[in-house]
Residue, then its C-alpha position, 0 to 999 in steps of 0.5 A: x211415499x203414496x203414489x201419484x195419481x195420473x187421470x187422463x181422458x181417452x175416449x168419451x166416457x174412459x178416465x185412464x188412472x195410472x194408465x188403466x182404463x175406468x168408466x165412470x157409474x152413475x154414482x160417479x165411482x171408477x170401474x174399470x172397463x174389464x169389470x164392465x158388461x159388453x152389454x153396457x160399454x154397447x149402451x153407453x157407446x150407442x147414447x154417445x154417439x146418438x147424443x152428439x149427433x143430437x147435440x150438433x142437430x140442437x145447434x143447428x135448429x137453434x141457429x135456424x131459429x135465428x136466422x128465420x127470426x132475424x129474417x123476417x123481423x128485417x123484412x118486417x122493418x123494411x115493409x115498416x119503412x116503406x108503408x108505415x105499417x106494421x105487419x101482423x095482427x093484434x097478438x103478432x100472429x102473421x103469415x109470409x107466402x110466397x109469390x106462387x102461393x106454394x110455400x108459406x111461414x106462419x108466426x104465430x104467439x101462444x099465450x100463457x094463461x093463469x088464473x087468479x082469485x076470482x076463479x074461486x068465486x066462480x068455483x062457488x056459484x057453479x057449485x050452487x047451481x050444481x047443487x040446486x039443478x042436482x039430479x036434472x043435471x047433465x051428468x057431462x057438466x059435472x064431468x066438465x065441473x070436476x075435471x076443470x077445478x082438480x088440480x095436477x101433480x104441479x097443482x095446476x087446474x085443467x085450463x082446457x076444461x076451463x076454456x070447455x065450461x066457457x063454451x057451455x050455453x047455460x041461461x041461469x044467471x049464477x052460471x053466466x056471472x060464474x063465466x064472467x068471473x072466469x074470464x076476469x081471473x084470466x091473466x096473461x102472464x109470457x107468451x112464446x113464438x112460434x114458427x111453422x112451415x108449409x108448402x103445397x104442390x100447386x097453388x091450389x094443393x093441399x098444404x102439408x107442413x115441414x115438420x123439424x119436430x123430431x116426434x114427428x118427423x116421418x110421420 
C-alpha cells in the first residue's frame, strides 16, 4: 500500500513532506534542507525578508498614490465649483503650493509618442540631403541621422535623437518638409501622471525634492 504524502508549509519557503524539511530549487523540485548550502538557506532567508519589507512598502506608496490623487482631484472639484474654472493647463500639468511658498505638489502628464508612416518619408529626403550635401556635411548630423533611425532590441527608433534632428536649424528646403513630416508621423498614443514633491527652508530657498524613488533615495 503506497504511502500518503503529508505537505505541510512551515516557514516561508520550507514544504515539510511526511514531517521532513524541503525547499523548493528553481525548478520547482524538493531538496531537503540538510542538502542545502548554509550559504544559500542565508540568501534565500536574506531576499525573504528584503521582499516582504518591500511588498508592504509597494502597498504602502500605492495607497499614498491614492490618497494624493483623491486629494487633489477633490480640491480640483471644489475650486470648479466655486469659480467654474478648471485648474491646470492644456495637458493637465499643475502645480499646488502652499500659503508660505515653502512645500508645493507638482502633477504633471507625460505623453507617450509614437510614429507613423511619414516618418519613412522623412527618412528619404533626409537621406537625399545627406547624400547631396556628403562631404560638406557635418559629420555630427549624420551622427544625429544614424542614431534617430536605428532601431532598439524592442525595434523602437531613438525618440530623443528624433526630437534632437527637429532641433537642428537646417534652410535646405527638403530638410524643412522632412522636419514637417516628422512632426506629422507624431502620434499620441497614453499618457501616465506623474506626482512630484518639493519643499525649500524659506520662501526664497532652494527647493529640493522629496524623493520616494528608491534609486534615489538618500542621494
Amino acid at each position: 500500500m503506497t504511502e500518503a504524502v503529508i505537505l505541510e508549509e512551515t516557514d516561508e519557503g520550507v514544504t515539510n513532506v511526511n514531517g521532513k524539511p524541503y525547499m523548493a530549487d528553481a525548478k520547482g523540485n524538493l531538496v531537503p534542507c540538510e542538502q542545502v548550502k548554509p550559504a544559500d538557506k542565508l540568501e534565500d532567508e536574506t531576499v525573504r525578508k528584503i521582499m516582504g519589507f518591500a511588498r508592504d512598502l509597494s502597498e504602502q506608496i500605492a495607497r499614498f498614490r491614492g490618497h494624493t490623487f483623491t486629494d487633489l482631484m477633490e480640491f480640483d472639484a471644489l475650486l470648479e465649483q466655486e469659480y467654474g474654472l478648471a485648474r491646470g493647463g492644456k495637458k493637465g500639468n499643475r502645480t499646488y503650493q502652499t500659503f508660505d511658498g515653502t512645500m508645493k505638489v507638482q502633477v504633471q502628464v507625460a505623453d507617450f509618442i509614437d510614429f507613423g508612416p511619414q516618418l519613412q518619408v522623412a527618412k528619404g529626403l533626409i537621406d537625399e540631403c545627406l547624400n547631396e550635401w556628403s562631404a560638406d556635411s557635418r559629420p555630427e548630423i549624420r551622427a544625429i541621422v544614424t542614431r534617430a533611425f536605428n532601431t532598439d532590441r524592442e525595434g523602437q527608433i531613438n525618440r530623443s535623437e528624433i526630437f534632437m534632428l527637429l532641433r537642428l536649424d537646417i534652410g535646405d528646403e527638403r530638410w524643412v518638409r522632412a522636419m514637417d513630416a516628422i512632426r506629422d508621423a507624431m502620434r499620441v498614443t497614453g499618457s501616465k501622471t506623474y506626482v512630484r514633491f518639493y519643499e525649500r527652508p524659506s520662501h526664497d530657498g532652494q527647493w529640493k525634492a522629496v524623493t520616494i524613488d528608491l534609486a534615489k533615495a538618500g542621494a
